[in-house]
C-alpha positions as CSV (number, residue, x, y, z in Angstrom):
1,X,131.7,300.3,186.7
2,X,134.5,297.9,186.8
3,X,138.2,299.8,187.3
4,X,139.5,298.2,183.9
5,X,136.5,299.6,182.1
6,X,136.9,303.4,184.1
7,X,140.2,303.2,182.5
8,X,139.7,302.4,179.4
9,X,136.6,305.3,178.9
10,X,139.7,308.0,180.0
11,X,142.3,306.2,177.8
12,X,139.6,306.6,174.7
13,X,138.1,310.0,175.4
14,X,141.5,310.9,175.9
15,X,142.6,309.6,172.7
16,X,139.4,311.2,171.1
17,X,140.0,314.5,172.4
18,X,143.9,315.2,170.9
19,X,143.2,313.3,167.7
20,X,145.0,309.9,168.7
21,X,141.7,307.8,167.2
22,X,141.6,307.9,163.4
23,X,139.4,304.9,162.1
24,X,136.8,307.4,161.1
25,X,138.8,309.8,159.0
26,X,139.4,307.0,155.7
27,X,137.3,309.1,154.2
28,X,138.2,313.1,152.9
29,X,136.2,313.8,150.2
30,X,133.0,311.6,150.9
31,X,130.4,311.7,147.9
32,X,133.4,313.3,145.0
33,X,134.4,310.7,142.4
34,X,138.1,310.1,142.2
35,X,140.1,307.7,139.7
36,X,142.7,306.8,142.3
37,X,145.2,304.4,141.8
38,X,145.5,301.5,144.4
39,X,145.8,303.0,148.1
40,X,149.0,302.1,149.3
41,X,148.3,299.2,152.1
42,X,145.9,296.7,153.0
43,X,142.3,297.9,154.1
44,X,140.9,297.2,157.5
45,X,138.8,294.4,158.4
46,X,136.3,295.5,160.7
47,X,135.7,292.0,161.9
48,X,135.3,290.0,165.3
49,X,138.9,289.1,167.1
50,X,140.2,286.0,165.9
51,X,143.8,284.5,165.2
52,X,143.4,285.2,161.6
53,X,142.8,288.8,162.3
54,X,145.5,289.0,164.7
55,X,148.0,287.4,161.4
56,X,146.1,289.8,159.3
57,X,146.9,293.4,161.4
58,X,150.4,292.0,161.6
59,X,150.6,292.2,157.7
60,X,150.9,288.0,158.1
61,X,148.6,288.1,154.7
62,X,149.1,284.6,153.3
63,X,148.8,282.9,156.9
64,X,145.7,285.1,157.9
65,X,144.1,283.9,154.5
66,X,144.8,279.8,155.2
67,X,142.7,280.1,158.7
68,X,139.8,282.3,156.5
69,X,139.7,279.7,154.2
70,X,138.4,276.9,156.3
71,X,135.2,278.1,157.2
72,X,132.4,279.1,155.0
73,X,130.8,281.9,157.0
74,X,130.1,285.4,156.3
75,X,132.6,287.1,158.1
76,X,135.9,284.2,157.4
77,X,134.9,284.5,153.5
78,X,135.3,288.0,153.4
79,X,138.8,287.9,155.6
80,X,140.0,285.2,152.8
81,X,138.7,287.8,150.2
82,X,141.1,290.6,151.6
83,X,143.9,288.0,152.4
84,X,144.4,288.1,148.7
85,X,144.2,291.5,147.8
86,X,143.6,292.7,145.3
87,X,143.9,290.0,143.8
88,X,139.8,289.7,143.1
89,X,138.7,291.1,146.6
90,X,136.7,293.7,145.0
91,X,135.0,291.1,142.5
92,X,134.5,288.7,145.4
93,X,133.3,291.5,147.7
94,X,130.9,292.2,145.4
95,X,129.4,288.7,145.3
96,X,129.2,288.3,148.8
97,X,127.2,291.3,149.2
98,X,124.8,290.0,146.1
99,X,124.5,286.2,148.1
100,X,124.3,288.2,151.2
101,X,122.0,290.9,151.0
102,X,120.6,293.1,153.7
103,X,124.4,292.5,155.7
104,X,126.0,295.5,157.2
105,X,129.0,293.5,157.5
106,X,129.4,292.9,153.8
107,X,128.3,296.2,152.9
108,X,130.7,297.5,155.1
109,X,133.9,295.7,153.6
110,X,132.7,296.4,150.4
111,X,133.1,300.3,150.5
112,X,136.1,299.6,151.9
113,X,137.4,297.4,149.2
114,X,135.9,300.2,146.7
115,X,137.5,303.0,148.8
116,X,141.2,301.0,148.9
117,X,140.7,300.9,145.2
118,X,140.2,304.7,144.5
119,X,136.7,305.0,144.0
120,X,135.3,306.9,146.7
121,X,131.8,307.2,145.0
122,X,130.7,303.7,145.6
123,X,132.6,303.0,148.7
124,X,130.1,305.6,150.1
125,X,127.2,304.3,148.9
126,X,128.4,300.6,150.2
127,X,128.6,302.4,153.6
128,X,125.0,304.4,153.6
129,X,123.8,300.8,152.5
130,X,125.7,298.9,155.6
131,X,124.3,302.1,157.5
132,X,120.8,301.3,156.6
133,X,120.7,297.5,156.2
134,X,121.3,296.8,159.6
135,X,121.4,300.0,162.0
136,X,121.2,297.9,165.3
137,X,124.7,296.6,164.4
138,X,128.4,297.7,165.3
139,X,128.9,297.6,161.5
140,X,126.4,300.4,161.1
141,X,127.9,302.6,163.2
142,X,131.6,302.2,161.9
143,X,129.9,302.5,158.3
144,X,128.6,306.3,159.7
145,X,131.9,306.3,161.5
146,X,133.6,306.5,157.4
147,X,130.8,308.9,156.4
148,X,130.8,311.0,158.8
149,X,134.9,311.9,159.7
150,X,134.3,315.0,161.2
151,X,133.2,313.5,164.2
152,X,135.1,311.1,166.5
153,X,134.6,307.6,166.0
154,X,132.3,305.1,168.0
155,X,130.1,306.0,170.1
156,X,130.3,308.1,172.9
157,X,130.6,306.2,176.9
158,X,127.6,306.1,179.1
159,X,128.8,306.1,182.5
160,X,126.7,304.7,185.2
161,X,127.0,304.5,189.3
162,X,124.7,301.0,189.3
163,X,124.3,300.8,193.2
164,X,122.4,304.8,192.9
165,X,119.9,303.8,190.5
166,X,116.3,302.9,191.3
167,X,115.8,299.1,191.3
168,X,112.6,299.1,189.1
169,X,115.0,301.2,186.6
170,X,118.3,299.3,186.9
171,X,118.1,296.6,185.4
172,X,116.9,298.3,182.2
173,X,119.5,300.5,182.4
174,X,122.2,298.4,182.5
175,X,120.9,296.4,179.8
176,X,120.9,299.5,177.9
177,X,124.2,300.7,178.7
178,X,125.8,297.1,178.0
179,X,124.2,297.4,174.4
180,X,125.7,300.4,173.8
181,X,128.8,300.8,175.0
182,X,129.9,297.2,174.3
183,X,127.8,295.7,171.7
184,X,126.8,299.2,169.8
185,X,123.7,298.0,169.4
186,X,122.3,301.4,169.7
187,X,118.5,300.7,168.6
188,X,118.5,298.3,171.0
189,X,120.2,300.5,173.8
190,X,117.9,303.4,172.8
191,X,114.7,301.2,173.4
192,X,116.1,300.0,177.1
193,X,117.4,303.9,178.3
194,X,114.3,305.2,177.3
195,X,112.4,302.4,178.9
196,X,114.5,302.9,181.9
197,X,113.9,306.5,182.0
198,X,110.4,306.4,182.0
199,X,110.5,304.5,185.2
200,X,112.6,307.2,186.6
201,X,111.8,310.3,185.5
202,X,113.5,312.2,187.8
203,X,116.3,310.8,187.8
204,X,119.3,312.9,186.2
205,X,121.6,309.6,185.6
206,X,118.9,307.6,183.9
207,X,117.6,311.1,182.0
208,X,121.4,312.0,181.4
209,X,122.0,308.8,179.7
210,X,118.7,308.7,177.6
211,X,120.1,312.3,175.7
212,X,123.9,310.6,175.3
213,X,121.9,307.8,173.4
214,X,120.6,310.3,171.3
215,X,124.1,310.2,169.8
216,X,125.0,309.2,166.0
217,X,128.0,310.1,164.2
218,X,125.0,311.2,161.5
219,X,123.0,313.4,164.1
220,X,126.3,314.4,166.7
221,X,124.3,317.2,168.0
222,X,121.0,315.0,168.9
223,X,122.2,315.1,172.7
224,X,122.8,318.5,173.4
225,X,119.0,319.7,173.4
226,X,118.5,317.3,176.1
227,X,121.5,317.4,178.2
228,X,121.0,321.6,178.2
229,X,118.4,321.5,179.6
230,X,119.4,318.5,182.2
231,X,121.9,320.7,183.4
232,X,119.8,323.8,184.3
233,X,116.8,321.5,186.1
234,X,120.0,319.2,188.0
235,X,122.8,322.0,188.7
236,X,124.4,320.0,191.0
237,X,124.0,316.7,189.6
238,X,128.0,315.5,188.3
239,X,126.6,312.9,185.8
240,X,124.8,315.3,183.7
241,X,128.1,317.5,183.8
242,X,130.2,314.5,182.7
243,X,128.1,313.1,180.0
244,X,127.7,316.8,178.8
245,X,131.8,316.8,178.6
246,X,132.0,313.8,177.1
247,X,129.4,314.4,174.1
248,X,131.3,317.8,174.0
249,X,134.5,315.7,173.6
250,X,133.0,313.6,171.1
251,X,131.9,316.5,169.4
252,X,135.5,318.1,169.0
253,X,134.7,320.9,171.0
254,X,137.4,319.9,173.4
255,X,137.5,323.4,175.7
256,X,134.5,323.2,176.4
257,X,133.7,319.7,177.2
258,X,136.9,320.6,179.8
259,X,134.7,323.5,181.5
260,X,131.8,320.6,182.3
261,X,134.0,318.1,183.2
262,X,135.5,320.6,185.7
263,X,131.8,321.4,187.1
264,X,131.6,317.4,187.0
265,X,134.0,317.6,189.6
266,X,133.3,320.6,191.8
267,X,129.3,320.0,191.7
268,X,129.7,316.4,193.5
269,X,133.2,316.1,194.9
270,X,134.1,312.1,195.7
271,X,131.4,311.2,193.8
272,X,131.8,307.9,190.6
273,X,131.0,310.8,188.1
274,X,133.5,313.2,189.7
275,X,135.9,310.9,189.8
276,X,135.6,309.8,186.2
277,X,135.8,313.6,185.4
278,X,139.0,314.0,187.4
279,X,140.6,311.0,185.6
280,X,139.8,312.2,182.0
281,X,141.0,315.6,182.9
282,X,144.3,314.4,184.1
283,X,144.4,311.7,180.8
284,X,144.0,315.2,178.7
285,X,146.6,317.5,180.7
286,X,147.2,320.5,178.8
287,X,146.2,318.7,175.7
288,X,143.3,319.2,173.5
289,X,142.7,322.6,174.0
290,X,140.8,323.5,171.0
């Protein structure tokens, strides 16, 4: 893995781990009716980087709404919708979901226009529809993300030492990895790991990162009956160590995703996945005990 993206996995399970990420906790009291007034604020806009974003995180609402406005699509409809709230986002939202239907996206913004406008019972079934509509999407996961707070938000890193890997399972892999971590396309990912681990099915990195894939913010726990397991049949094998630490992380059980990163270490000293270990360890310091 590049050093940049090393960094930035310890900088976010870091953050994960002493409660510095908080895009997934919008929602307290997920499936109660409330008759809220207005949320004070602007919601997010879970869309792609753009300028207009940028003006519209800096609270710039009027100049984010003029670039929105000059394109028809989707996603730039839907940021000229929110420019303007509430001045008819919600009614707007709710026509962009009806012209558009079957999009996580628009799903997605619409529990969060019904959410910023008190009514937590039908922002949460916008986001189990945004969930549903489109599950091989980054919009489905941030939609589970808001339904399921508990958890940390996003998906949790698959880290992989390329140049170790099998050739005839590499490639796969890294495809897999790549839709994952970067696009969260995690059908997608899940078909390529698994595919990858079925040309090595001894291998504890391939088999390690098939069980992290497991992961859902709906089904946190899927992981942990593999990666058990993988850690009695590889002892001394540092990646199954680290991805257990990291799920554990994930997870919020943050002392004990510290005990395997610490065996991530000792098992395979100098190794990528000792390394990574060390570097997350000193990110969390005496931090993040709990």
């Amino acid at each position: 893995m590049a050093s940049r993206r090393v960094l930035g996995i310890v900088a976010l399970c870091a953050a994960v781990a002493v409660g510095g990420i908080v895009g997934g906790t919008l929602l307290q009291s997920r499936g109660e009716h409330t008759s809220l007034p207005l949320r004070k604020g602007v919601p997010p806009l879970e869309l792609p980087s753009s300028a207009a974003l940028r003006l519209y995180d800096a609270g710039k609402l009027q100049q984010a709404g003029a670039l929105y406005s000059q394109s028809h699509a989707l996603a730039d409809e839907i940021g000229a919708a929110f420019s303007r709230w509430p001045d008819g986002t919600l009614d707007t939202m709710k026509s962009l979901v009806s012209s558009h239907p079957g999009s996580s996206l628009a799903e997605l913004q619409l529990g969060l226009a019904y959410y910023w406008s008190g009514d937590d019972t039908e922002a949460v079934l916008s986001w189990k529809a945004a969930a549903k509509a489109q599950p091989d999407s980054p919009y489905a996961v941030v939609a589970l993300d808001f339904l399921h707070p508990d958890v940390a938000p996003g998906l949790p890193p698959i880290v992989v030492d390329a140049p170790a890997i099998a050739a005839p399972a590499r490639r796969l892999l890294l495809r897999g990895v790549l839709a994952w971590d970067r696009e969260q396309r995690t059908v997608t990912a899940r078909r390529l790991i698994d595919a990858a681990a079925k040309r090595a099915p001894n291998d504890p990195a391939v088999l390690a990162a098939a069980a992290v894939a497991l992961y859902s913010p709906a089904t946190p726990l899927a992981p942990f009956p593999k990666l058990g397991p993988l850690s009695g049949a590889y002892p001394r094998a540092s990646v199954v160590r680290l991805d257990l630490g990291v799920v554990l992380l994930w997870t919020r059980q943050v002392a004990k995703g510290k005990v395997q990163l610490r065996l991530a270490v000792s098992e395979q000293p100098g190794s990528v996945y000792a390394r990574q270990a060390t570097r997350i360890l000193q990110a969390l310091g005496p931090r993040g005990s709990k």
